[in-house]
OpenMM code with the backbone's topology and positions (N, CA, C; nanometers):
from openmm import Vec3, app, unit

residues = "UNK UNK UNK UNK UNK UNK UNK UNK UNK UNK UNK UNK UNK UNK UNK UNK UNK UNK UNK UNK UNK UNK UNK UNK UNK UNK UNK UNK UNK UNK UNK UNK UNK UNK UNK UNK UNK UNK UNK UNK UNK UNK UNK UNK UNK UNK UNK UNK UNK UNK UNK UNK UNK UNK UNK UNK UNK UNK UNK UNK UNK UNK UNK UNK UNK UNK UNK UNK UNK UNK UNK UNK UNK UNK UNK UNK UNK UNK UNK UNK UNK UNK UNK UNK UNK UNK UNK UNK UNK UNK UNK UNK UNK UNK UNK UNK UNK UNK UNK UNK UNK UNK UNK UNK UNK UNK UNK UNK UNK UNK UNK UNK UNK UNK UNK UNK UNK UNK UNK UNK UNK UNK UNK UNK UNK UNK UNK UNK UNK UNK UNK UNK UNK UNK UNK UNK UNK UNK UNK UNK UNK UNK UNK UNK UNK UNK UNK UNK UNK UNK UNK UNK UNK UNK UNK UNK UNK UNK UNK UNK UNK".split()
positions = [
    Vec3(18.5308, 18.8033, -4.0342),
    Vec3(18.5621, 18.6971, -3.9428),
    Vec3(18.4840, 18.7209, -3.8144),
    Vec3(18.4446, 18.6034, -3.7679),
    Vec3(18.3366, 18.6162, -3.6358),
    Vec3(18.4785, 18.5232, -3.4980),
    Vec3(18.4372, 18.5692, -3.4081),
    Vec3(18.4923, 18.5788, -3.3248),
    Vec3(18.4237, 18.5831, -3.1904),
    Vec3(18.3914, 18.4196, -3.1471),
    Vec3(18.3146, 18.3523, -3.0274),
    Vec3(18.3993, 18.4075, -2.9058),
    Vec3(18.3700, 18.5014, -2.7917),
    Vec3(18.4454, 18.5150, -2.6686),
    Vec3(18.4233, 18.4341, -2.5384),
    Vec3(18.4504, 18.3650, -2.5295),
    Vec3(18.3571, 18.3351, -2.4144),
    Vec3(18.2896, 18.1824, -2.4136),
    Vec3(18.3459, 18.1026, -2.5132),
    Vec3(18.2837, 17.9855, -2.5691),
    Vec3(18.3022, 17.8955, -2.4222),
    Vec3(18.3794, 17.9050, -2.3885),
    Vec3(18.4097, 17.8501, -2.2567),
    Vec3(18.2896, 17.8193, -2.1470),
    Vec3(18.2491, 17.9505, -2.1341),
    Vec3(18.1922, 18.0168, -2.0236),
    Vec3(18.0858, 17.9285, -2.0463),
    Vec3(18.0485, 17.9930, -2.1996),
    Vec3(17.8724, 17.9334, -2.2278),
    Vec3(17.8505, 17.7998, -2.2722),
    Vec3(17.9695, 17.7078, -2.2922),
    Vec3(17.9682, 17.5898, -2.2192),
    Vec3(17.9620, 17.4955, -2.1060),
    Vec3(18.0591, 17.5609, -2.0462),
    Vec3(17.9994, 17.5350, -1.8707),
    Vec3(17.9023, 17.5467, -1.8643),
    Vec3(17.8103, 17.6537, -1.9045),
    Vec3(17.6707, 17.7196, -1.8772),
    Vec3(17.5777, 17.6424, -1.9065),
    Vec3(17.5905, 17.5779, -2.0053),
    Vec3(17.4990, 17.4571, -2.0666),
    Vec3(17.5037, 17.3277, -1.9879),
    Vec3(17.6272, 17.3104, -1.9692),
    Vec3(17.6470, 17.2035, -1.8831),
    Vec3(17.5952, 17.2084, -1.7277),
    Vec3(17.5834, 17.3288, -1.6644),
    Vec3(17.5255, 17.3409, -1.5485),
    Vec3(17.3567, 17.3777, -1.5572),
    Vec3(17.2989, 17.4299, -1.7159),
    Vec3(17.1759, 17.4436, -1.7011),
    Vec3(17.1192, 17.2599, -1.7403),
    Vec3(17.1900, 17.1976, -1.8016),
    Vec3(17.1651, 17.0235, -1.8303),
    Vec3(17.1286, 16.9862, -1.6753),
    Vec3(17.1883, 16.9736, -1.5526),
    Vec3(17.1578, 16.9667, -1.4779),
    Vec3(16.9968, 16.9985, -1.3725),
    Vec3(16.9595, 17.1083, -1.3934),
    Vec3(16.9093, 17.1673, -1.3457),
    Vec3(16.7599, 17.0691, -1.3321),
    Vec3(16.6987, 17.0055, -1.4227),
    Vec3(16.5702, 16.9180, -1.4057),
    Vec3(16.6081, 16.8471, -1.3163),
    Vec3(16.7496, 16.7656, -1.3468),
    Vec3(16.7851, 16.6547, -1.2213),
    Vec3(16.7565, 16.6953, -1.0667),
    Vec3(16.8712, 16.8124, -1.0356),
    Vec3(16.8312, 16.8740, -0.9162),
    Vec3(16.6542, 16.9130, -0.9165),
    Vec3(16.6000, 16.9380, -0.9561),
    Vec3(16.4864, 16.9731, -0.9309),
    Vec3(16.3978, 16.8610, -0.9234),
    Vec3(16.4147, 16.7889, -0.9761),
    Vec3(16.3047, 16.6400, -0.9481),
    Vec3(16.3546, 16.6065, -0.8493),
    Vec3(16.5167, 16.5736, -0.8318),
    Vec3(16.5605, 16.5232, -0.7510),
    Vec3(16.5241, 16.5582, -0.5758),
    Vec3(16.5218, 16.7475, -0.5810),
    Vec3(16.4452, 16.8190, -0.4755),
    Vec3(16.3122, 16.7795, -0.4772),
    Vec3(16.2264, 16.7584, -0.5002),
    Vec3(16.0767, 16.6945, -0.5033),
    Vec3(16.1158, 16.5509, -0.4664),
    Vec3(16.1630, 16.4759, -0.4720),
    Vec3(16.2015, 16.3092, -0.4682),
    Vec3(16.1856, 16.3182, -0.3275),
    Vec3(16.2845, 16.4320, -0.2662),
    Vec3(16.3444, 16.4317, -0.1448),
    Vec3(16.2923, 16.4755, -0.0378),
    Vec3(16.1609, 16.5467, -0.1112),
    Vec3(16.0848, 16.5929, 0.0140),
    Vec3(15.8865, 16.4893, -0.0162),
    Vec3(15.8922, 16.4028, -0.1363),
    Vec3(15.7960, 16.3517, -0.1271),
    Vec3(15.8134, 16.2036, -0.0674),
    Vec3(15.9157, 16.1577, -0.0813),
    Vec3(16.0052, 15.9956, -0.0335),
    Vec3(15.9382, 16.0087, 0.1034),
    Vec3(16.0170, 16.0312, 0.2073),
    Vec3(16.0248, 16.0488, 0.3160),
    Vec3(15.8796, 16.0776, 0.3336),
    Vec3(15.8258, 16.1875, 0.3084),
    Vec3(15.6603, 16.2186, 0.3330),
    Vec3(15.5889, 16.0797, 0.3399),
    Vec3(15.5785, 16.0214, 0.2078),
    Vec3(15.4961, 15.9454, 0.1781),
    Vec3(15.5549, 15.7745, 0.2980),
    Vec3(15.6642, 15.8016, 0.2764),
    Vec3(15.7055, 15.6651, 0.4150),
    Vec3(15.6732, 15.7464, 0.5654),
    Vec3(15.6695, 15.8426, 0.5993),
    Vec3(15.6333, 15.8931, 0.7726),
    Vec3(15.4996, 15.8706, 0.7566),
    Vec3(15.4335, 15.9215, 0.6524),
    Vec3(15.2667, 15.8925, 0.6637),
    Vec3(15.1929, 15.7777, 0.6086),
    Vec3(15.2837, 15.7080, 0.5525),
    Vec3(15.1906, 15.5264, 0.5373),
    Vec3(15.2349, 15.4804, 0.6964),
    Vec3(15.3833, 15.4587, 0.6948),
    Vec3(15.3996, 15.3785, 0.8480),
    Vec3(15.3211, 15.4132, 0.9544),
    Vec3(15.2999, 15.5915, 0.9840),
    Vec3(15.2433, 15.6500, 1.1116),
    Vec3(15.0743, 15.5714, 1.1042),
    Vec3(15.0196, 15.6074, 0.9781),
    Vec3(14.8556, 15.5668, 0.9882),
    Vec3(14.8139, 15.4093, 0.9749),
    Vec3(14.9347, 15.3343, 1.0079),
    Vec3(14.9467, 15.1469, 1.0260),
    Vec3(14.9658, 15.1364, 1.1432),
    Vec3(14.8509, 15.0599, 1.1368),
    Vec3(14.7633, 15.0549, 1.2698),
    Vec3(14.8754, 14.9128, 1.3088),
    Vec3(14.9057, 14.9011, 1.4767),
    Vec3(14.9894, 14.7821, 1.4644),
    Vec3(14.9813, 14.6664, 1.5893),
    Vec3(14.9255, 14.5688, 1.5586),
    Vec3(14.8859, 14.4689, 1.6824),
    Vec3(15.0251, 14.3859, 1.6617),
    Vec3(15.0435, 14.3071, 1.5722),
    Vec3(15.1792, 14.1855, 1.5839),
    Vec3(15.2924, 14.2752, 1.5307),
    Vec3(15.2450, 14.3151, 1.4102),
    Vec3(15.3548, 14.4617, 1.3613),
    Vec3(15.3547, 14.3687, 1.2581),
    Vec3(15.3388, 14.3011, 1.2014),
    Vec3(15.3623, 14.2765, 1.0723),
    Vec3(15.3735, 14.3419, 0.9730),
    Vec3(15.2290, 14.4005, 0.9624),
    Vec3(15.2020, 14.4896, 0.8971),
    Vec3(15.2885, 14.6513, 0.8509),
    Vec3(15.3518, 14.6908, 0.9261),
    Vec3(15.4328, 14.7942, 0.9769),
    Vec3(15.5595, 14.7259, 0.9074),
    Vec3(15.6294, 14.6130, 0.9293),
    Vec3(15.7433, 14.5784, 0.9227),
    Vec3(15.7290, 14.5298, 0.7648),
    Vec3(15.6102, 14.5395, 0.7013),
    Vec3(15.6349, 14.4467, 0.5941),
    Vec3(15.5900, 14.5512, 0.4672),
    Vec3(15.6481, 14.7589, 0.5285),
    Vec3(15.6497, 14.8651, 0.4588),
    Vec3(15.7792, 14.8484, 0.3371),
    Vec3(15.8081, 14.8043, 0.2417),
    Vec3(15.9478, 14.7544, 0.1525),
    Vec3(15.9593, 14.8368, 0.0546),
    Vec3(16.0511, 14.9297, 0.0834),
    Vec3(16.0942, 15.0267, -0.0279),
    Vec3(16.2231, 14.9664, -0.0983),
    Vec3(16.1786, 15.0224, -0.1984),
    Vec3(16.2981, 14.9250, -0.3319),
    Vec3(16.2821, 15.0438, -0.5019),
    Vec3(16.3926, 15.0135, -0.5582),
    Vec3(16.4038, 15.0497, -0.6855),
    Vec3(16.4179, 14.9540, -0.8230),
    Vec3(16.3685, 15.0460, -0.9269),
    Vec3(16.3410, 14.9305, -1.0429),
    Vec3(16.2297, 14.8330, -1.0350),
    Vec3(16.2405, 14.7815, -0.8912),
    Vec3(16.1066, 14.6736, -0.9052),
    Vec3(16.0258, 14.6698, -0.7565),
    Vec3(15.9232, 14.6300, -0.7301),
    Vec3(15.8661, 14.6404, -0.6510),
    Vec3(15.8756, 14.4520, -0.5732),
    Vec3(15.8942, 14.4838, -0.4204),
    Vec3(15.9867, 14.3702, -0.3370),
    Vec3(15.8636, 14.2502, -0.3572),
    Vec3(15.8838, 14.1573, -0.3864),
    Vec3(15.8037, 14.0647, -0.4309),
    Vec3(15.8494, 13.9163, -0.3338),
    Vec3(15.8878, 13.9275, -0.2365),
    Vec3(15.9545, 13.8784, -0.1789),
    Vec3(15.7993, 13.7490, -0.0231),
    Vec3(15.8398, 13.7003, 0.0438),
    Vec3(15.7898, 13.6287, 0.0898),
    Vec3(15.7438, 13.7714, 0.1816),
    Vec3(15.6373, 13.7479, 0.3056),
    Vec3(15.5743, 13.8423, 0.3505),
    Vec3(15.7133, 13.7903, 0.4814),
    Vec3(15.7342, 13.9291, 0.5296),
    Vec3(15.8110, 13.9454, 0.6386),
    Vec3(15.7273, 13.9223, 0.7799),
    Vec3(15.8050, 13.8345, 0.8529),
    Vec3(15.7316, 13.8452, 1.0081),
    Vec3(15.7851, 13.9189, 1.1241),
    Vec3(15.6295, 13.9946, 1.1758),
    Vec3(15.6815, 14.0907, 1.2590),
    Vec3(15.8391, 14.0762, 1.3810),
    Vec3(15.8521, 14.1611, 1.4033),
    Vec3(15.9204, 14.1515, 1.5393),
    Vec3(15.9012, 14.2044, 1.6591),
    Vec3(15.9438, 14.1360, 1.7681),
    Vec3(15.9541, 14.1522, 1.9304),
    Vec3(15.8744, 14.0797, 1.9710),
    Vec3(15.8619, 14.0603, 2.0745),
    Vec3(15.8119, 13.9356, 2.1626),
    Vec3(15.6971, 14.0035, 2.2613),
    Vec3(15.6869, 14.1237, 2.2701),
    Vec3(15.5907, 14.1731, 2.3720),
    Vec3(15.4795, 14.1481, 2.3580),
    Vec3(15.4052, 14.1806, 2.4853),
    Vec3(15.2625, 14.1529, 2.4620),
    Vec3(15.2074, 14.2924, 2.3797),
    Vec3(15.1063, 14.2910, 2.2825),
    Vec3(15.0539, 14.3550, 2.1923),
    Vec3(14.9914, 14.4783, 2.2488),
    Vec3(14.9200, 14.4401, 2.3715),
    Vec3(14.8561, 14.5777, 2.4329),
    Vec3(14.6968, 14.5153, 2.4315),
    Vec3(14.6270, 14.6226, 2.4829),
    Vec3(14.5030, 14.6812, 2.4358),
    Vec3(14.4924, 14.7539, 2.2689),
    Vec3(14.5506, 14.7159, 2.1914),
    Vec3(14.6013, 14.8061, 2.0578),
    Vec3(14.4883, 14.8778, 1.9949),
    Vec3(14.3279, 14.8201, 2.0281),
    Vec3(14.2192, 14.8578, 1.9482),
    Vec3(14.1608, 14.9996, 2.0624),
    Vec3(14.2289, 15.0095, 2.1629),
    Vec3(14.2242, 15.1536, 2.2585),
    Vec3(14.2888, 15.2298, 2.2606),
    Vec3(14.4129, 15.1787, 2.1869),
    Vec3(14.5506, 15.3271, 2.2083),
    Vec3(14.5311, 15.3673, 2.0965),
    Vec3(14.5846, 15.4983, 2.0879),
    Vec3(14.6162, 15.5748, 2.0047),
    Vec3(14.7257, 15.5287, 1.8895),
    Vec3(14.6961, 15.5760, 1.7672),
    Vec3(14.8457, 15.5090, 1.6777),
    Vec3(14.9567, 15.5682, 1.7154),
    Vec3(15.1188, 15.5073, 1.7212),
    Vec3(15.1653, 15.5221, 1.7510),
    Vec3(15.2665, 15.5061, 1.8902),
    Vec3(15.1233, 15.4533, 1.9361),
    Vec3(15.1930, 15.4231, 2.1206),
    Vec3(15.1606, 15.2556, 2.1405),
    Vec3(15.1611, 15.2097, 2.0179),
    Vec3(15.1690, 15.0359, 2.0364),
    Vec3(15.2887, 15.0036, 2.0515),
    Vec3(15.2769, 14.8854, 2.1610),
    Vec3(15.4333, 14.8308, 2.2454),
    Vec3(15.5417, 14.7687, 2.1424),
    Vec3(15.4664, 14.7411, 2.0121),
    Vec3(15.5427, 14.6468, 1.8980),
    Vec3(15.5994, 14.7712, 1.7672),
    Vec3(15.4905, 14.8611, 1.8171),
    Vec3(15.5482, 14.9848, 1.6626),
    Vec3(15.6707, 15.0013, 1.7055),
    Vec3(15.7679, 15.0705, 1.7580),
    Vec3(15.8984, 15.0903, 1.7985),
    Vec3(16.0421, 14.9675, 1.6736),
    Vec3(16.0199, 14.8585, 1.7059),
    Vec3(16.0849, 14.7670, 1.6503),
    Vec3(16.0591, 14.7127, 1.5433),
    Vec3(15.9622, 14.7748, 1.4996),
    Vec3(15.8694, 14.7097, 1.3525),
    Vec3(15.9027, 14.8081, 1.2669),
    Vec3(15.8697, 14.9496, 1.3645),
    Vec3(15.8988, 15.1236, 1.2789),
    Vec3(16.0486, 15.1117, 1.2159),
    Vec3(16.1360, 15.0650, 1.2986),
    Vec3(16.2835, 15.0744, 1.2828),
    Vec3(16.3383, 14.9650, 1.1731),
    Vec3(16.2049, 14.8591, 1.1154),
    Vec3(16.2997, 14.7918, 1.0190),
    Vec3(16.2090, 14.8344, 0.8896),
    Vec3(16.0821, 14.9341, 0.8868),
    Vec3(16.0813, 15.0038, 0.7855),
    Vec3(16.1391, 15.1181, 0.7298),
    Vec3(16.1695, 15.1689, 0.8688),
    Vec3(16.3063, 15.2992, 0.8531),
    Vec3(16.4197, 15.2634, 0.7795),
    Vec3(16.4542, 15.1261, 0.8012),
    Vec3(16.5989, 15.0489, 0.7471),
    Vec3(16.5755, 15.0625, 0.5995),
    Vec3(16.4572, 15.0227, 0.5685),
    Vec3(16.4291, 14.9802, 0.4178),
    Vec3(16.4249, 15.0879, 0.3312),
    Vec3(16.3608, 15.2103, 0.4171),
    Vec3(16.3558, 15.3035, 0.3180),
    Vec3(16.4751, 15.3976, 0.3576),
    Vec3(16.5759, 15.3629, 0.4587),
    Vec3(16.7468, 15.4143, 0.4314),
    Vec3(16.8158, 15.3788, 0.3057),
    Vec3(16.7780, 15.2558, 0.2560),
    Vec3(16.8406, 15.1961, 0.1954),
    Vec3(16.8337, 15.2559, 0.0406),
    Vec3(16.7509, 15.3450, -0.0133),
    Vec3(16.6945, 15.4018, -0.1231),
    Vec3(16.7791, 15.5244, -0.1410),
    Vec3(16.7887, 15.5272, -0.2708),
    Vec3(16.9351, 15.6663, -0.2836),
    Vec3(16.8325, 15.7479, -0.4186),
    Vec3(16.8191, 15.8438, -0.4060),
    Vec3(16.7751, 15.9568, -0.5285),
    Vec3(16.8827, 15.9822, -0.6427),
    Vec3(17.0063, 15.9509, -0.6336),
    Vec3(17.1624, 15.9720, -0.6946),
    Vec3(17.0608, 15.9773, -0.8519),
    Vec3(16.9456, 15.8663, -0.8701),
    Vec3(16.9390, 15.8704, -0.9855),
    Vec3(16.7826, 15.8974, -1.0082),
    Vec3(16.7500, 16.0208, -0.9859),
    Vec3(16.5665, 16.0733, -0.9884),
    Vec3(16.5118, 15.9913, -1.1090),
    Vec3(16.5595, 15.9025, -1.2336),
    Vec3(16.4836, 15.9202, -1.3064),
    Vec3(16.4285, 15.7362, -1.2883),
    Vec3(16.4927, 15.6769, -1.1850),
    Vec3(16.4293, 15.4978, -1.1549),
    Vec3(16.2717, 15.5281, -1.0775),
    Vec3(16.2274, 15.4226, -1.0857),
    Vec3(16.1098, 15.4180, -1.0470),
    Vec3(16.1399, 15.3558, -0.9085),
    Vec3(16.0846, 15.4510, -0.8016),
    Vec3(16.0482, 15.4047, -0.6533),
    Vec3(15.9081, 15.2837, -0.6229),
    Vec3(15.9533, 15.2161, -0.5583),
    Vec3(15.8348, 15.1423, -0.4850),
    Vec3(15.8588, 15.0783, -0.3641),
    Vec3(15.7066, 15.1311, -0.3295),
    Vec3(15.6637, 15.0984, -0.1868),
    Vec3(15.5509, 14.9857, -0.1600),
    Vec3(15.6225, 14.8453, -0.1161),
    Vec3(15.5059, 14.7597, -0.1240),
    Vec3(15.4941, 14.6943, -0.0207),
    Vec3(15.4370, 14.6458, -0.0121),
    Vec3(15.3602, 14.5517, 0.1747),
    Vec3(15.3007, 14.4555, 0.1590),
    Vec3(15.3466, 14.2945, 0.1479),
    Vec3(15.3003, 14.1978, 0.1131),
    Vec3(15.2594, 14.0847, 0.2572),
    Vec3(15.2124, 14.1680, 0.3508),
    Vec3(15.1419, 14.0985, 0.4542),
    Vec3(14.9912, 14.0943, 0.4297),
    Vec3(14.9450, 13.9407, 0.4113),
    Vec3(14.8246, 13.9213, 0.3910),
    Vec3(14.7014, 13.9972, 0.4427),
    Vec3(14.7358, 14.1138, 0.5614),
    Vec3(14.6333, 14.1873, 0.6082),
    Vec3(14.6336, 14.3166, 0.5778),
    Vec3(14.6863, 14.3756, 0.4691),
    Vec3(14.7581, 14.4947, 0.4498),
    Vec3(14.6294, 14.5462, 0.3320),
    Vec3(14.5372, 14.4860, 0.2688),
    Vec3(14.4578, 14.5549, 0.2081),
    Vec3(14.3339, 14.5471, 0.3212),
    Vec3(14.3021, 14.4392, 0.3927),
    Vec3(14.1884, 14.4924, 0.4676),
    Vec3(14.2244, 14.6179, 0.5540),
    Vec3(14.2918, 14.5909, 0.6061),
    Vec3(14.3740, 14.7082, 0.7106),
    Vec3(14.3367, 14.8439, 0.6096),
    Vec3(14.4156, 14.8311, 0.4986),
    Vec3(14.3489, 14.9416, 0.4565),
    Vec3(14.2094, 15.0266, 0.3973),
    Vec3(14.1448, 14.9333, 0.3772),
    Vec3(13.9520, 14.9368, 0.3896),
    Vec3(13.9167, 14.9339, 0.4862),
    Vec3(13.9990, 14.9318, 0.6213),
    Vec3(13.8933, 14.9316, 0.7388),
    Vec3(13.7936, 14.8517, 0.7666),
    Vec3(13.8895, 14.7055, 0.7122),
    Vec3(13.8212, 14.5889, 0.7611),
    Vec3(13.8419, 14.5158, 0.8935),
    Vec3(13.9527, 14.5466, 0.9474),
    Vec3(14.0596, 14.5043, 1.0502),
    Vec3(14.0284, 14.5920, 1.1625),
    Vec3(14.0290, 14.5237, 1.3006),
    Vec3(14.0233, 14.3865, 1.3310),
    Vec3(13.8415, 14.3854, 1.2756),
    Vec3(13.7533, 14.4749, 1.3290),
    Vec3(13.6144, 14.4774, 1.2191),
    Vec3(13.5617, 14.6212, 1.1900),
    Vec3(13.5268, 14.6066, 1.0722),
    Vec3(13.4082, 14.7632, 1.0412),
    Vec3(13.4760, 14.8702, 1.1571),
    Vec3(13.3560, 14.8111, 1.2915),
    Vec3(13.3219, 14.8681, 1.3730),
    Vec3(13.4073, 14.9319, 1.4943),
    Vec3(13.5977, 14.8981, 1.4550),
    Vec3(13.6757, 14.9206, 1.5010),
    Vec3(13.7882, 14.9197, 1.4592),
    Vec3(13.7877, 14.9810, 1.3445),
    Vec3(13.8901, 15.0050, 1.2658),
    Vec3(13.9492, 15.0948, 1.3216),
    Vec3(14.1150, 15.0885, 1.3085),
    Vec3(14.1767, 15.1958, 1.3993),
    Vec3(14.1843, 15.3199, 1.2624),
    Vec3(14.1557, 15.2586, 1.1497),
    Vec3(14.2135, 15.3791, 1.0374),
    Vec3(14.0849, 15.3535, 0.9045),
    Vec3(13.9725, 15.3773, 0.9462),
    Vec3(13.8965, 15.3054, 0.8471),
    Vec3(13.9113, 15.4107, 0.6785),
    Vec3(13.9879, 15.4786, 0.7485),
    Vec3(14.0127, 15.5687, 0.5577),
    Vec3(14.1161, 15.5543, 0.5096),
    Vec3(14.1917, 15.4716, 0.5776),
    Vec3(14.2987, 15.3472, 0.5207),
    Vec3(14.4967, 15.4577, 0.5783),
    Vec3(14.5702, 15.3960, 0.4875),
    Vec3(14.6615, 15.4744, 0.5228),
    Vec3(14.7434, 15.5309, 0.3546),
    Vec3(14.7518, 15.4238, 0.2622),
    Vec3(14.7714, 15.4504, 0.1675),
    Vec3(14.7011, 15.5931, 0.0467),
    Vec3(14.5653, 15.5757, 0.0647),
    Vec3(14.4712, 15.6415, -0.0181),
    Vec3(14.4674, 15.7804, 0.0542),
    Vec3(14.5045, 15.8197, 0.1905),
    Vec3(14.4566, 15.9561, 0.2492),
    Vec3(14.6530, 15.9940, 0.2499),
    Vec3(14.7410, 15.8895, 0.2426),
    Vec3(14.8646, 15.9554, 0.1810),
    Vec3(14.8800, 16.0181, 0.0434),
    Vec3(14.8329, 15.9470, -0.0726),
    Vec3(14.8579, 16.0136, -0.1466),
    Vec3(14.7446, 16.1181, -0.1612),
    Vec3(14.6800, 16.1573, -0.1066),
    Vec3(14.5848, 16.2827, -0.1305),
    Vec3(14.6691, 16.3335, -0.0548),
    Vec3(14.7095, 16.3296, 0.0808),
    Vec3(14.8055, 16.4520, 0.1400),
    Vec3(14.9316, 16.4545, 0.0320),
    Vec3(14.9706, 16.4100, 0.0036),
    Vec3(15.1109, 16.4347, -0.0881),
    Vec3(15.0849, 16.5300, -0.2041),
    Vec3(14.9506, 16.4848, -0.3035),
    Vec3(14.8895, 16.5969, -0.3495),
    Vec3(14.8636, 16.7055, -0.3632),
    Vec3(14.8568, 16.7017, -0.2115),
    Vec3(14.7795, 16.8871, -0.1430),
    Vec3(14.9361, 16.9597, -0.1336),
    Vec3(15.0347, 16.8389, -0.0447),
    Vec3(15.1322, 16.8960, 0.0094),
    Vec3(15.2185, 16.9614, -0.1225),
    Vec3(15.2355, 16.9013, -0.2447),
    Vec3(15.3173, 16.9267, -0.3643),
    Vec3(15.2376, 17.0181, -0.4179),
    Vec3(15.1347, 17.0888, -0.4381),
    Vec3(15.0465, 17.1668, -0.4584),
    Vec3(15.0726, 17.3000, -0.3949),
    Vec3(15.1413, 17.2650, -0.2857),
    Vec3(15.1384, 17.3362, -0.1696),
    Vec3(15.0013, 17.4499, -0.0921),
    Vec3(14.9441, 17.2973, -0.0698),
    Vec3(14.8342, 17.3073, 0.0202),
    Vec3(14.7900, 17.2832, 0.1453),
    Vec3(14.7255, 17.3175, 0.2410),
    Vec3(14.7072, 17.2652, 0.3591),
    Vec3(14.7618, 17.0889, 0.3816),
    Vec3(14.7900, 17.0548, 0.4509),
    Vec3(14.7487, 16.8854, 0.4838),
    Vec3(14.6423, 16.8469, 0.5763),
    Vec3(14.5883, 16.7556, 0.5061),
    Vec3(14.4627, 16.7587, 0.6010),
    Vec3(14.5033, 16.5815, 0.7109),
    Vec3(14.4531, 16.5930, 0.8005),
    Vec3(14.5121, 16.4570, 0.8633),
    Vec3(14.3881, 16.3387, 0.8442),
] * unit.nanometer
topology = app.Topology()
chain = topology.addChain("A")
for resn in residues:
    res = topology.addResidue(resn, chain)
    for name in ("N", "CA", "C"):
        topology.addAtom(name, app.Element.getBySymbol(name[0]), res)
């Protein structure tokens, strides 16, 4: 006669090693999410803010929705002289892409994330067509030099800016 001790134990055990991919993608989710939204929004360049405001994080499907119009009423600036980041409109534009990507829960690592931007200037902007060539605030775009930093960063490699 055989005589299992412990069947208990090494059930739980199974049941807590079943887990273990979840937490672990789920830890990668949590530190690439956030990455990849601080460094598309930061390198969007922002005159009306449209562009900025119309960053739409969503699950299952990607936001297909009418293009969002910026917000605040201020005057725009000199925007093609400042530095990114210190435009008078990023502030209130930043805060309703922050909203969007609050709104996203990891509870379930295995849905598909998306991040989409359906303001008609959002691919020149990112070729460094905007406002021209010759004054592009980001002419190596913001999308394409994110996911190479995300790359390096999950690699765990330098980031290059």
């Amino acid at each position: 006669m055989i005589e299992i001790g412990g069947l208990d134990k090494f059930l739980s055990g199974l049941a807590r090693a079943k887990l273990v991919p979840d937490e672990l993608i789920r830890m990668k989710l949590n530190y690439a999410l956030p990455f990849v939204h601080q460094e598309v929004t930061s390198k969007t360049p922002v005159w009306s803010g449209a562009a900025l405001r119309n960053w739409v994080w969503s699950t299952g499907q990607p936001y297909s929705g009418p293009a969002l119009g910026p917000l605040g009423s201020m005057a725009p600036g000199p925007t093609n002289s400042m530095p990114l980041g210190t435009e008078p409109r990023r502030p209130i534009n930043q805060a309703a892409a922050d909203a969007s990507f609050g709104q996203i829960s990891t509870r379930n690592p295995y849905q598909q994330f998306w991040l989409a931007n359906n303001d008609p200037d959002i691919v020149d902007l990112e070729y460094g067509k905007l406002p021209t060539p010759a004054r592009s605030r980001n002419p190596r775009g913001m999308v394409r030099v994110t996911v190479q930093n995300l790359i390096l960063a999950l690699e765990g490699g330098a980031k290059k800016k």
